[in-house]
N, CA, C and O atoms as CSV, one atom per row, in Angstrom:
chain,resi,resn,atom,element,x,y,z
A,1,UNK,N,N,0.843,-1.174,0.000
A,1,UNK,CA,C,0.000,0.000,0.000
A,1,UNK,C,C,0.894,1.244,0.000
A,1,UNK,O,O,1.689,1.508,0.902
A,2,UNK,N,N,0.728,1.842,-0.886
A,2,UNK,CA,C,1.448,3.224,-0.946
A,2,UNK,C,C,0.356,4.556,-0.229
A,2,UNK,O,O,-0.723,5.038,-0.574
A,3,UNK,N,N,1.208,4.771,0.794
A,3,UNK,CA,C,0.509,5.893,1.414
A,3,UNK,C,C,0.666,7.982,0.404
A,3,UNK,O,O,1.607,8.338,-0.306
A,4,UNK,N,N,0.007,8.429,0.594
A,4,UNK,CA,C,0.087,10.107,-0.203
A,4,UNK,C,C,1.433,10.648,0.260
A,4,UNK,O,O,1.963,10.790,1.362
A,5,UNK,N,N,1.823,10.923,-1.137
A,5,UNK,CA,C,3.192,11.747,-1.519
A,5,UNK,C,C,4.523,11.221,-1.383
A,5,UNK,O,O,5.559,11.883,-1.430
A,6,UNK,N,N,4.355,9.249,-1.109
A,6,UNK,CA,C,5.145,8.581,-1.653
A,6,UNK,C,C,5.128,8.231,-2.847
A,6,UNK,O,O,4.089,8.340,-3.498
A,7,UNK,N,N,6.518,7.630,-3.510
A,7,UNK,CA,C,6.893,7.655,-4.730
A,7,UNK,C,C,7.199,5.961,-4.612
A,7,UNK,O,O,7.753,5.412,-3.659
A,8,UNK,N,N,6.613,5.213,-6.011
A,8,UNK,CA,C,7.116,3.530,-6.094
A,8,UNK,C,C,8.247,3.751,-6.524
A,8,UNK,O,O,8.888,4.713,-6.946
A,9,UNK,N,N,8.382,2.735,-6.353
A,9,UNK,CA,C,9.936,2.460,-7.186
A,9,UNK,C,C,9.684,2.459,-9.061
A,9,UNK,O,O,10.489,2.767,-9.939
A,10,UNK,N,N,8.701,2.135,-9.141
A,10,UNK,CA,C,8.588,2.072,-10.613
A,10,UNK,C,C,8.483,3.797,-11.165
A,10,UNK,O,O,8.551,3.959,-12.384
A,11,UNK,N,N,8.333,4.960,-10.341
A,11,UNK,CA,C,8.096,5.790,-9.938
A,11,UNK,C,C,9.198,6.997,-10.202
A,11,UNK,O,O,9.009,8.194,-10.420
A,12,UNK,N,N,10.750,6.022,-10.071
A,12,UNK,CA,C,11.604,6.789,-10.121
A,12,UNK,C,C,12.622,6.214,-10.824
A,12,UNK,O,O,13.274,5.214,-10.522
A,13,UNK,N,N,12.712,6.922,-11.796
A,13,UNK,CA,C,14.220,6.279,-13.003
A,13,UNK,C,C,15.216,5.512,-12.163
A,13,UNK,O,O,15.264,5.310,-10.950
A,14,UNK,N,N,15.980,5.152,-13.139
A,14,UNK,CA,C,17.430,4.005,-12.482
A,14,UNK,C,C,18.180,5.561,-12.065
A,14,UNK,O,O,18.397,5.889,-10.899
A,15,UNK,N,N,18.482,6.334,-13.148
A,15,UNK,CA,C,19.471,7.510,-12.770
A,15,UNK,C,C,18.953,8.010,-11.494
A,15,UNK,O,O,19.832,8.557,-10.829
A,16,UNK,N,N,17.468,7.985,-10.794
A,16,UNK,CA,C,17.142,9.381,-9.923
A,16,UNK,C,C,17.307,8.096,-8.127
A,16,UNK,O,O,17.183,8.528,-6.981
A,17,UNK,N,N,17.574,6.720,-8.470
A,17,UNK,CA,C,17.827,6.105,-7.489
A,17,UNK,C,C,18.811,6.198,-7.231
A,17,UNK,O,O,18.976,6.503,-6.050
A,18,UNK,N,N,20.116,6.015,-8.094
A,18,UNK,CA,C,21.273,6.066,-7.722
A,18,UNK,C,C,21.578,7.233,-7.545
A,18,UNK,O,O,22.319,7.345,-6.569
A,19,UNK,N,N,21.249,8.589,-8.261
A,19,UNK,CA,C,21.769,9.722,-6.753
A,19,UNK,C,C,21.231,9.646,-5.660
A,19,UNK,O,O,21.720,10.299,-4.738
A,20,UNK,N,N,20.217,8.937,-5.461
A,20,UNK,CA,C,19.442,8.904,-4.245
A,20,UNK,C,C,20.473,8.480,-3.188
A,20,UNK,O,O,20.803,9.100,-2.177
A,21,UNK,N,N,21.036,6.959,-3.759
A,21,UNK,CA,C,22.099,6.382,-2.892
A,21,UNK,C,C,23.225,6.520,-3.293
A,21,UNK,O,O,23.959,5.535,-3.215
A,22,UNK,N,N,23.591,7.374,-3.679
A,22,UNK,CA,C,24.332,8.267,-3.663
A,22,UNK,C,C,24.962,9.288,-2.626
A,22,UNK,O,O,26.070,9.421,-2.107
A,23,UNK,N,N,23.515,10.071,-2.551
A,23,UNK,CA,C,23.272,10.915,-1.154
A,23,UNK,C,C,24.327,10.998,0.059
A,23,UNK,O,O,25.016,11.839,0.635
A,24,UNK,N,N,24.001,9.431,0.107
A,24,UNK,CA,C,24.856,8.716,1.209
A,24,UNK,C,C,26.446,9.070,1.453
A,24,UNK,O,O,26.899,9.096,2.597
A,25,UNK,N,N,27.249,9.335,0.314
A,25,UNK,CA,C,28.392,9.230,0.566
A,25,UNK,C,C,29.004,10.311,-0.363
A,25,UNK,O,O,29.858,10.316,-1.249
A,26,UNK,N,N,27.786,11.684,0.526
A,26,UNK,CA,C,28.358,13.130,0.325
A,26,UNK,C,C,29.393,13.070,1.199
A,26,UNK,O,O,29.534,12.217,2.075
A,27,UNK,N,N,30.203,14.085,0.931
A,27,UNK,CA,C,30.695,14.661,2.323
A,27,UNK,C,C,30.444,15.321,3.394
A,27,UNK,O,O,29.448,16.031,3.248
A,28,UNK,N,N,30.960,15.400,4.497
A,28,UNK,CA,C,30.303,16.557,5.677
A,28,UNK,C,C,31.242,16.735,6.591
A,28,UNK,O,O,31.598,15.656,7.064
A,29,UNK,N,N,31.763,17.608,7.014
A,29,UNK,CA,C,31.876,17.925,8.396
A,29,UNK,C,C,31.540,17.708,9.342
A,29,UNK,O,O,30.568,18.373,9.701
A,30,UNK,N,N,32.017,16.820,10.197
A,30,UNK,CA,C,31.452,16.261,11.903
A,30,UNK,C,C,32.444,16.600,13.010
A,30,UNK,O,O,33.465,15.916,12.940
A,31,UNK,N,N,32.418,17.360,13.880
A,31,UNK,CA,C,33.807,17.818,14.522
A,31,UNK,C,C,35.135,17.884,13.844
A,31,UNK,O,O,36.044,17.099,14.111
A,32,UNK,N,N,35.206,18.642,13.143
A,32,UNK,CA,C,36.218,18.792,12.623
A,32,UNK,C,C,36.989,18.044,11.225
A,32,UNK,O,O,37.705,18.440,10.305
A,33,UNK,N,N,36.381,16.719,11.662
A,33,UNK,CA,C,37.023,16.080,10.345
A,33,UNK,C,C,35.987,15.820,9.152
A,33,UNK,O,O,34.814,16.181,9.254
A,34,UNK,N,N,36.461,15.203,8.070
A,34,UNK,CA,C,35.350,15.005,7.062
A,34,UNK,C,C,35.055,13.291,7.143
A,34,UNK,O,O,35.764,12.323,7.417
A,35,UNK,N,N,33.847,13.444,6.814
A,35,UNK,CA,C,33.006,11.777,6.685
A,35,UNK,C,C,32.140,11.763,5.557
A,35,UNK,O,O,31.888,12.752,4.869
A,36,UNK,N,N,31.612,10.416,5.356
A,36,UNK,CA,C,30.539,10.965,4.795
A,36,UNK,C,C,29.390,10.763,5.234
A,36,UNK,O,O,29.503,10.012,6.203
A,37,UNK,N,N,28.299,11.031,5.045
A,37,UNK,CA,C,26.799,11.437,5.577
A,37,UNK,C,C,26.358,9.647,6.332
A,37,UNK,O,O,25.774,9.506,7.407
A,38,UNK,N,N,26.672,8.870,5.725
A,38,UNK,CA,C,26.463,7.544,6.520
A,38,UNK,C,C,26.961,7.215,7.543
A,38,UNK,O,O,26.355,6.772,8.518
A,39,UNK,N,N,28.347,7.425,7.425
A,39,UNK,CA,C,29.061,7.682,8.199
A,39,UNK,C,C,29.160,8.189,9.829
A,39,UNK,O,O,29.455,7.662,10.902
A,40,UNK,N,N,28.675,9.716,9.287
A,40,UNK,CA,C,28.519,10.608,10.347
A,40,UNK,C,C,27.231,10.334,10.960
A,40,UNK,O,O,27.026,10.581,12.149
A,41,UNK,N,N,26.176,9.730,10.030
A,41,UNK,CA,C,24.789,9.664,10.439
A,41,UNK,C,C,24.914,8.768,11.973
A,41,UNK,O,O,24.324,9.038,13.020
A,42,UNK,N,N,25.800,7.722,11.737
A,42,UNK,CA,C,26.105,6.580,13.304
A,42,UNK,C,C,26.885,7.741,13.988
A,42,UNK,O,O,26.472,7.900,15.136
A,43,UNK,N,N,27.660,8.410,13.722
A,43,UNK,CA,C,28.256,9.190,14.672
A,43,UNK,C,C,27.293,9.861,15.589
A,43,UNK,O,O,27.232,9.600,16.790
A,44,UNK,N,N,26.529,10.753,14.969
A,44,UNK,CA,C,25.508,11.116,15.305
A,44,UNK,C,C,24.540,10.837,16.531
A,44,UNK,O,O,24.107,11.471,17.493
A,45,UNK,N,N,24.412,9.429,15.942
A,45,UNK,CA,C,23.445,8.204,16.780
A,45,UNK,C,C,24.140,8.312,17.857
A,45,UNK,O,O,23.585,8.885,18.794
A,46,UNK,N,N,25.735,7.734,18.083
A,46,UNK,CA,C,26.086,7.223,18.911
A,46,UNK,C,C,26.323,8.862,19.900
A,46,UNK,O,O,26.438,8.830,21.125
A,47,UNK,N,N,26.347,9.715,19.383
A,47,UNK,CA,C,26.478,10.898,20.262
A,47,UNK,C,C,24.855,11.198,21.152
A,47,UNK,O,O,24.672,11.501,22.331
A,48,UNK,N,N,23.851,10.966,20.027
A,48,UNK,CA,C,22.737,10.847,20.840
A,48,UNK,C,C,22.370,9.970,21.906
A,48,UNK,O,O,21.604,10.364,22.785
A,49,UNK,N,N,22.852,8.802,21.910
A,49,UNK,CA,C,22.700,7.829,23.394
A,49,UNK,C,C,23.788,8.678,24.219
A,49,UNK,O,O,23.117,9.368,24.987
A,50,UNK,N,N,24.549,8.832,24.333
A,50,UNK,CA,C,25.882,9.669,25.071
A,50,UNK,C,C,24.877,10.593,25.611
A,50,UNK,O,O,24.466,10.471,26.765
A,51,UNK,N,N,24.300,11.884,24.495
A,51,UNK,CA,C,23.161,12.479,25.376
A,51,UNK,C,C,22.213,12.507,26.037
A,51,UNK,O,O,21.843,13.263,26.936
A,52,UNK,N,N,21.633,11.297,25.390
A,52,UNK,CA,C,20.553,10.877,26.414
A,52,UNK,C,C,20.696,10.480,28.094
A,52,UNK,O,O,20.111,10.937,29.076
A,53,UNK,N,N,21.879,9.284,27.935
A,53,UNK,CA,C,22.514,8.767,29.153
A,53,UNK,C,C,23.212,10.202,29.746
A,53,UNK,O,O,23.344,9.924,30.938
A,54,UNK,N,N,23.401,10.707,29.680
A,54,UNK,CA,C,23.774,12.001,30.293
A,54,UNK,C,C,23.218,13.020,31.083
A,54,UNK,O,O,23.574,13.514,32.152
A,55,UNK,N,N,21.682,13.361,29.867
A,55,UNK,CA,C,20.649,14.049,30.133
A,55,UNK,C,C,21.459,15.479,29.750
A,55,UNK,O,O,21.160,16.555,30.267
A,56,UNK,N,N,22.312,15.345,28.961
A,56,UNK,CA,C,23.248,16.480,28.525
A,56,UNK,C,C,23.207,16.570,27.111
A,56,UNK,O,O,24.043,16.069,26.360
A,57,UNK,N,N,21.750,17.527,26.614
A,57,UNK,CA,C,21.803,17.942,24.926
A,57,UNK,C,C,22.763,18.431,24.106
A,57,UNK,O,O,22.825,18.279,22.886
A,58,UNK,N,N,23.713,19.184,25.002
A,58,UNK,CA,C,24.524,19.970,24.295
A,58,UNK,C,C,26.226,18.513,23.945
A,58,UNK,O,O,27.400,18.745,23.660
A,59,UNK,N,N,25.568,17.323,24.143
A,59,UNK,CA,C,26.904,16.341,23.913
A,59,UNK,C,C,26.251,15.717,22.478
A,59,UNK,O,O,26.957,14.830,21.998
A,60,UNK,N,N,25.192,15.987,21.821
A,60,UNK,CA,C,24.863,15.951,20.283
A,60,UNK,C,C,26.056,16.577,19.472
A,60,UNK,O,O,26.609,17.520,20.038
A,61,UNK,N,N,26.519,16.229,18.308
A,61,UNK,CA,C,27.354,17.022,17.580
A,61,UNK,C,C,26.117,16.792,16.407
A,61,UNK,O,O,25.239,15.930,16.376
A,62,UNK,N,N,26.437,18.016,15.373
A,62,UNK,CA,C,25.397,17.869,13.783
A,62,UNK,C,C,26.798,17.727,12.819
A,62,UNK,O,O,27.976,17.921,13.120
A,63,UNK,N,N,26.340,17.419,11.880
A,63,UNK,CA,C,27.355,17.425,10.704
A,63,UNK,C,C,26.873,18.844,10.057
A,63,UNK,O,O,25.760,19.363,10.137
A,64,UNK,N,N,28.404,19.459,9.187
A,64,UNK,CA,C,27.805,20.878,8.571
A,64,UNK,C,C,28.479,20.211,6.991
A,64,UNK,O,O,29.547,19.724,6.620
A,65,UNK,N,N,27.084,20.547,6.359
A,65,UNK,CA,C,26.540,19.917,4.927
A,65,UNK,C,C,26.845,20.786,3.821
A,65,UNK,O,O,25.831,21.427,3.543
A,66,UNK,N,N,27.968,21.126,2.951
A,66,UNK,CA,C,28.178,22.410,2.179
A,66,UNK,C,C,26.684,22.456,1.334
A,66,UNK,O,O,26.243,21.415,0.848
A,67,UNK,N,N,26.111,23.465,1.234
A,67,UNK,CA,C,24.890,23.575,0.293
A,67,UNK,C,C,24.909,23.358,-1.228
A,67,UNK,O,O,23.996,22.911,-1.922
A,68,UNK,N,N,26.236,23.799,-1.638
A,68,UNK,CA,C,26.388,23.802,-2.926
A,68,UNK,C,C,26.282,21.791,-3.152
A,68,UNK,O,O,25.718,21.510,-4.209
A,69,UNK,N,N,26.524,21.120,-2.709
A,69,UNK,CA,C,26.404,19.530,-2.931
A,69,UNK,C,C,24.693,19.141,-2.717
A,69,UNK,O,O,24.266,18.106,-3.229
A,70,UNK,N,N,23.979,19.844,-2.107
A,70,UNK,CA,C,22.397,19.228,-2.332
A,70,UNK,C,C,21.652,19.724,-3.145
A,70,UNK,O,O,20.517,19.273,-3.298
């Protein structure tokens, strides 16, 4: 069942999937060093349990995403 303002797969060219997964292995900035977006995405994660177990928001890091790549 396709729910409103999803897209099938039949839906979206071979070319518009593979930038899709693609996406994945932009680059980014995560403290300082570069990763890429999959990458950093577990970083991420694993900084969010750190915050949680903490109860300390400010131990989240974000990745910074150059605009010109999306």
């Amino acid at each position: 069942m396709q729910l409103a303002g999803e897209l099938s797969e039949k839906d979206l060219s071979k070319e518009n999937r593979q930038k899709l997964a693609g996406i994945l292995n932009t680059t980014c900035m995560l403290s300082g060093e570069v990763h890429t977006l999959i990458n950093a995405s577990d970083k991420v994660a694993e900084r969010l349990v750190v915050a949680i177990e903490k109860k300390a928001p400010q131990e989240i890091t974000y990745p910074e995403i150059q605009t010109t790549l999306l």
